[in-house]
N, C-alpha and C positions, 0 to 999 in steps of 0.2 A: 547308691542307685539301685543295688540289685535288689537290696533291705526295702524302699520305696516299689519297685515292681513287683515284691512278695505281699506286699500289703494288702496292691491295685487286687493283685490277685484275687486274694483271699474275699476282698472285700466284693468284686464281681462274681464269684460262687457262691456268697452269702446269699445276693441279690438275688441269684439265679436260682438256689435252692427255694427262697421265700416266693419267688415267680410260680413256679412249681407249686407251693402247698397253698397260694391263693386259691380262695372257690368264688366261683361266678355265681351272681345271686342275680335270679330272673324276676323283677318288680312289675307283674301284670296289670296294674293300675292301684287305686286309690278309688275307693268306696265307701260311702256313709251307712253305716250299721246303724238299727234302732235296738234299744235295749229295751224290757219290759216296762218301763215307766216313762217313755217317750223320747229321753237321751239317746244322742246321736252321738256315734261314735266313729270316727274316722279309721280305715282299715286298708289296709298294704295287700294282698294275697300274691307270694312269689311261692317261687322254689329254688333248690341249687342242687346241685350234683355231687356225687362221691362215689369214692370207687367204693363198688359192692364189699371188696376182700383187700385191706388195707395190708394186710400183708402179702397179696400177690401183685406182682407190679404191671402183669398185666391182665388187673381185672376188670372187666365193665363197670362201666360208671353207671348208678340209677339214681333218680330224681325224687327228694325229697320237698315235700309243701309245708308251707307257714304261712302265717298270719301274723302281720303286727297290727297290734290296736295300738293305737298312736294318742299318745297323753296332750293333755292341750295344757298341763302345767309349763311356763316358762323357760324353768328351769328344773327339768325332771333329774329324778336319781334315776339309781341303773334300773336296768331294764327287769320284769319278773320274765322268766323261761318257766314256761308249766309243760312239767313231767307224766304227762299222759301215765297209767295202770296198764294190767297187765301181765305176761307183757304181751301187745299185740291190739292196744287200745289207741287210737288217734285222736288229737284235739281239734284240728283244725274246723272240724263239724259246730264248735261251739259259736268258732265266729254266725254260724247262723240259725241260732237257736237266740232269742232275747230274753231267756231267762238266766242263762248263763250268761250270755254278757253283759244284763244284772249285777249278777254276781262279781265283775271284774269292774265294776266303775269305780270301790274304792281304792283297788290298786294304780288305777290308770291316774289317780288324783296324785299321785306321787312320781309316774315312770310309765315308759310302754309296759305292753306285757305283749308277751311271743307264746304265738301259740304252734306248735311245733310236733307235725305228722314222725315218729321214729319210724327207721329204716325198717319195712315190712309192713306197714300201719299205712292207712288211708287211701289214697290211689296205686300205693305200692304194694298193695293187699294180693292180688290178683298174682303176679311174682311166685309170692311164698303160698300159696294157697292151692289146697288140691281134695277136691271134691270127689270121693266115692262114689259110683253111681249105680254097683252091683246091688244083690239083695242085702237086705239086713237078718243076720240069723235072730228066727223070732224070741231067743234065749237070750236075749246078747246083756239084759238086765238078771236074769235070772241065772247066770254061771260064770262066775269070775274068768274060768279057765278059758271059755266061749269066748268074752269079751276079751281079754287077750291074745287069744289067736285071732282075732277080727283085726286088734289094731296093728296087727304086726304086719298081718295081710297089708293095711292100708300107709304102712309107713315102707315098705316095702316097694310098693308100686307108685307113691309117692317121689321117694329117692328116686327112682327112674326116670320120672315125669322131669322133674327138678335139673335132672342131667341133662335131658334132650334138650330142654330150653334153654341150659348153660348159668345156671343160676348156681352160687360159689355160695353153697352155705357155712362155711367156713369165715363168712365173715360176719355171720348176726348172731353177736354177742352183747354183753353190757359194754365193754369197754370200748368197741368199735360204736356203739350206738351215742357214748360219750366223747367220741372223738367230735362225731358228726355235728353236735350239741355244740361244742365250741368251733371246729369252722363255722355256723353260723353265726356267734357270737362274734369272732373276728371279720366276717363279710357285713355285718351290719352294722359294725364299725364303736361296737362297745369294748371297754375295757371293763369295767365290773358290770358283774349280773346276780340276781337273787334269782333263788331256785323253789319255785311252790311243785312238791311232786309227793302225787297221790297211790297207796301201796308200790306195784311193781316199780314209780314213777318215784318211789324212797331208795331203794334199791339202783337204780342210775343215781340220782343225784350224789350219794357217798360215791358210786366210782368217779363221777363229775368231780367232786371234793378230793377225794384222792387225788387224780390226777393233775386239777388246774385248781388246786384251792387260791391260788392267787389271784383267781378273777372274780369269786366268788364272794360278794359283800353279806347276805345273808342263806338261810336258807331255815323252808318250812318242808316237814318232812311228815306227811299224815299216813298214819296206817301205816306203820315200820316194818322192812324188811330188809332187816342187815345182811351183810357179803356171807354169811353163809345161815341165810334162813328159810332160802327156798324149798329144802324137803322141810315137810312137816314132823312136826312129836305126834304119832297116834295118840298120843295120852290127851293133849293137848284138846283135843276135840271129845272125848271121854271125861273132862273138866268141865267142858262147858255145857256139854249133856245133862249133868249130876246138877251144876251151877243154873239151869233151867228149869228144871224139876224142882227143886228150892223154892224157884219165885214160884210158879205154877202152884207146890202146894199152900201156899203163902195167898193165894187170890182166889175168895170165894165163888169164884164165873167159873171155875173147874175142877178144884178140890174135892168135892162130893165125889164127881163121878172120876177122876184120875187121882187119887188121893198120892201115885206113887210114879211118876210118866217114867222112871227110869226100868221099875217093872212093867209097866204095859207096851215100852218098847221090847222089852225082851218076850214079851206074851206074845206081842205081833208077830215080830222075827221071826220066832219059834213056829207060826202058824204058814208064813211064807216060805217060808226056808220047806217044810213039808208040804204043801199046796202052793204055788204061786199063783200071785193075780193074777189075768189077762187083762190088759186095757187096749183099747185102738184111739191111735193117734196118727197127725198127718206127718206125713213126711215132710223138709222143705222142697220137695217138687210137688208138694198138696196130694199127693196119694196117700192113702186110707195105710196102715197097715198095723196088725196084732203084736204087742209087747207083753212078753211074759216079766212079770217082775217077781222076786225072791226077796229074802232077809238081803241079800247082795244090793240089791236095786233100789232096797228102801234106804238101807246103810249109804249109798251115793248119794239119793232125791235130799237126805238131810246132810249130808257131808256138803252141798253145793250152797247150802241154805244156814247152815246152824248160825253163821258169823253174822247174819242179817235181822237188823231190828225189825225190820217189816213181815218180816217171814215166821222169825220165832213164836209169835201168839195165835198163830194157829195149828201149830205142831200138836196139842192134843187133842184136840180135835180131827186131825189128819189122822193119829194114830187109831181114834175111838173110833170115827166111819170106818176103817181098816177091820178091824174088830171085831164089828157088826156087819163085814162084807161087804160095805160099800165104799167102792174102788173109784169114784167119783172125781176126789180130791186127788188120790192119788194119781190119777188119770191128767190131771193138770198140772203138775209139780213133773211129771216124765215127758207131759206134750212139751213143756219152756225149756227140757235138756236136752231131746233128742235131738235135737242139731247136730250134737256136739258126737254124735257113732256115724256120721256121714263123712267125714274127711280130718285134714289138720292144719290146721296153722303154723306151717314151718318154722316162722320169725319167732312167735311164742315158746313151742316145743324147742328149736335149737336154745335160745338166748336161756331158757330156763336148765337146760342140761351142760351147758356149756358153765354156768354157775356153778351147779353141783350141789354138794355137801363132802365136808370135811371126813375123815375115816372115822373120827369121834364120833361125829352126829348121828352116820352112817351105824355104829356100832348101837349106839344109840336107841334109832329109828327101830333097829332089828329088836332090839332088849325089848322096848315098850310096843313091839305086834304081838309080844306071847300072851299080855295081860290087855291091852286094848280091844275092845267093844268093835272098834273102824277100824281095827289095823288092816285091812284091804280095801279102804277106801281115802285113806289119810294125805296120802299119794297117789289118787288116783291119776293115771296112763305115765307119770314122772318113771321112765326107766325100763315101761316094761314094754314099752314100742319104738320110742323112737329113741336111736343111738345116740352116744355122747360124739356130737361130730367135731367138737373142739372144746379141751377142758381149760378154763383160766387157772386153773391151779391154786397151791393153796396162798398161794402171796395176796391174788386175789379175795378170799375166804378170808384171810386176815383181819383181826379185829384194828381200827379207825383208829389214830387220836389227831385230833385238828382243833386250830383255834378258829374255826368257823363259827360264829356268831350265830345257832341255829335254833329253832322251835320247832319239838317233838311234838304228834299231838296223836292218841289214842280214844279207843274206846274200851268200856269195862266188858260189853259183849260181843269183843271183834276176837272170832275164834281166827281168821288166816292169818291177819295180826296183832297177836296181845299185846297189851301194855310191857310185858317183861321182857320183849324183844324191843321195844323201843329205849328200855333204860338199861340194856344190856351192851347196846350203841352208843346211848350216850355216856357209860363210863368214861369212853375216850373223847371227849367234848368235853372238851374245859368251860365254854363259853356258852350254859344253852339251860333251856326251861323244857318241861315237860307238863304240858297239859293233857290229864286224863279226862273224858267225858261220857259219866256217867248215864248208863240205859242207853248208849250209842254202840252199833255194831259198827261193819266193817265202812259199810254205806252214809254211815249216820254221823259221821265225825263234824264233815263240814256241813251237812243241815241245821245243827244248832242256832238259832235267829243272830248269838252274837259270837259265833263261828269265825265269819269273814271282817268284822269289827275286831277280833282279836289281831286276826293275821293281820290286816292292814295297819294296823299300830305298832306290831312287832317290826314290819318292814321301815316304820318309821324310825325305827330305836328307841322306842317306849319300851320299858319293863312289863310284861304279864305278868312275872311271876303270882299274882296276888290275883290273877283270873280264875274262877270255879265253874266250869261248864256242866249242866245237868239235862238230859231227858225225862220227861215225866217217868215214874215208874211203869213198866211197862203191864198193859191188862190184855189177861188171855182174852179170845173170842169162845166161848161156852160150846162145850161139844155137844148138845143139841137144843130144838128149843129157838128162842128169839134168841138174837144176837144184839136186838138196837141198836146201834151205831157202830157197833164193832163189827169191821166185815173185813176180808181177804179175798183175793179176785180168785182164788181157788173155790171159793162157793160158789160161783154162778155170780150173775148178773144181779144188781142192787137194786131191788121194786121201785 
């Protein structure tokens, strides 16, 4: 009897615990979506709750949104969960956009696909978010050490804001934002799911893997960034520099007049670094205001940029107006970043420092600033404002191995994420293919036309391996002169 009442027991705390880690999923209706080619797609938009700081028991719970796109196969497989970038990128935006949800029709020909705001992202932005609203020092491109004391200033008064409002940042991490992944998974009442997750949105999915690889039937993992890839190699962007110059002197549109873009970077630099620009640009409160820019400021405008197919073919050109003293181009390439010296994105900044790097990497990182071109821009703000408010340690940093059934997928000009980080991951992947896609940067992975034909096969369990994805070779835009059909929204407006 008493062996029967220990059971009762036992068996009613089970209960009670799983009472407990249930989450309430809020279903605000059911909506028909149009996709770009007139398909109609049927659409869920909820949310559900979690506590902020999963390790404090009594932390505020905040509300996270989704989107299910709802498959009209009979019998669907599991669901796709898309891993928003990052981090501090939200999806939920796509449900209404019709060209990305274009882009999801042939997954939904198989299974829902969930599209899934991460804790700090979307309507939860406002939270972790904190706006500058002092002057801007008119150097703040033009002096490392300037731009440094600025962000500290701002991470400083940041953390305070953060406090009064009672916001626990102690809990926006990867593994918490993984957690949250799967209570949705179990509120929506799936047992397996595949995982499409793009750069920072690679980097969740292996701690998702880690964690619950049992729920996990496939995964697609674009623009790799393994558990300890988030500091950069200075070299690494000093590769891709040299790797550009290459093609450049290889394409008759710039070769005459740049016959060497890795010395006419250092010619500029040289000239900035002693004279800086001025350029004026708006603030995001649309006031007017003077940026000095330096070697320091051009080294970031390309450090934001190098990894991008779309950006690259105008870099000598950028550099020659530079040259020739017009500050024009460059004046557009600091307007699309100064955003980013007005405030911080908490969710971003913590979950990326809470990552880290290993002591190695770290040793590393230091070895390759003595000889790097960008070693003060490589990492740029990672460390030098905002504190490590929670480290995952190195168990986390730890290399992978899973028999997750998964597809890597790369580009040959993606400097944040190279190909050698993606097969550096997948040594511990017994079960997995690596598509590289040549003349694709960071952006350009899944623009390829049969990009999303790939993935949607692989979700099927079709073999890629024998898939070759290619961009046209890329052509510079001519640094002076007609450009014809080549043009960059850095020149002005297209006649």
């Amino acid at each position: 009897m008493r062996h029967a009442i220990l059971i009762l027991c036992t068996l009613l705390i089970f209960q009670a615990l799983n009472a407990q880690e249930s989450t309430d999923v809020t279903i605000r209706g059911e909506k028909s979506l149009k996709a770009h080619s007139g398909k109609m797609i049927q659409g869920q938009a909820g949310s559900f709750m979690v506590p902020e700081n999963r390790n404090n028991p009594n932390s505020e719970n905040i509300k996270i949104e989704f989107v299910r796109l709802k498959s009209a196969n009979p019998n669907p497989g599991p669901p796709v969960f898309y891993l928003a970038g990052g981090p501090g990128s939200s999806s939920t935006w796509q449900a209404r956009d019709e060209y990305y949800l274009e882009s999801w029709l042939p997954f939904l020909e198989q299974g829902d696909v969930i599209l899934v705001d991460q804790r700090g992202t979307g309507d939860g932005t406002n939270r972790v978010l904190y706006i500058w609203k002092d002057a801007i020092p008119e150097n703040i491109l033009a002096d490392a050490t300037v731009a440094q004391k600025h962000f500290k200033a701002i991470g400083e008064k940041a953390l305070i804001d953060f406090k009064e409002k009672g916001v626990d940042l102690r809990g926006y991490t990867t593994t918490q934002n993984a957690n949250d992944i799967d209570d949705l998974r179990k509120a929506l009442g799936y047992d397996k799911i595949s995982l499409v997750g793009f750069s920072y949105g690679t980097h969740l999915g292996q701690a998702y893997i880690r964690d619950y690889e049992k729920h996990v039937e496939n995964a697609i993992l674009i623009g790799v960034e393994g558990p300890n890839h988030t500091y950069k190699l200075p070299m690494a962007m000093d590769i891709q520099w040299h790797k550009i110059a290459l093609m450049a002197k290889a394409d008759s549109n710039v070769n005459k007049e740049v016959p060497d873009l890795v010395a006419l970077y250092k010619k500029v630099a040289k000239k900035l670094k002693a004279n800086p620009a001025e350029v004026q640009v708006n603030s995001p409160f649309q006031q007017p205001m003077k940026v000095k820019v330096s070697d320091y400021g051009l080294a970031l405008m390309l450090r934001f940029d190098v990894g991008d197919a779309s950006d690259i073919p105008v870099f000598p050109r950028l550099l020659y107006t530079i040259d020739q003293g017009d500050y024009s181009m460059l004046q557009w390439f600091v307007q699309k970043r100064i955003r980013g010296v007005f405030g911080v994105q908490a969710m971003s900044a913590t979950m990326d420092a809470a990552s880290g790097a290993s002591e190695n990497r770290k040793q590393l990182i230091k070895e390759q600033s003595k000889k790097s071109m960008f070693s003060n821009v490589a990492n740029y703000s990672l460390g030098t404002y905002w504190p490590t408010i929670v480290d995952l340690g190195e168990a986390f940093r730890s290399p992978m191995i899973s028999p997750t059934r998964t597809l890597f997928m790369s580009g040959t000009l993606d400097f944040n994420t190279p190909p050698y980080q993606a097969e550096e991951v997948r040594w511990g992947f017994s079960n997995s293919s690596h598509i590289i896609v040549t003349n694709a940067g960071h952006e350009q992975i899944m623009t390829h036309p049969k990009a999303i034909e790939t993935m949607a096969r692989f979700l099927k369990g079709e073999d890629v391996n024998d898939v070759a994805l290619s961009h046209p070779t890329l052509r510079f835009i001519p640094v002076k002169g007609e450009t014809g059909k080549l043009w960059h929204p850095s020149m002005g407006k297209r006649d």
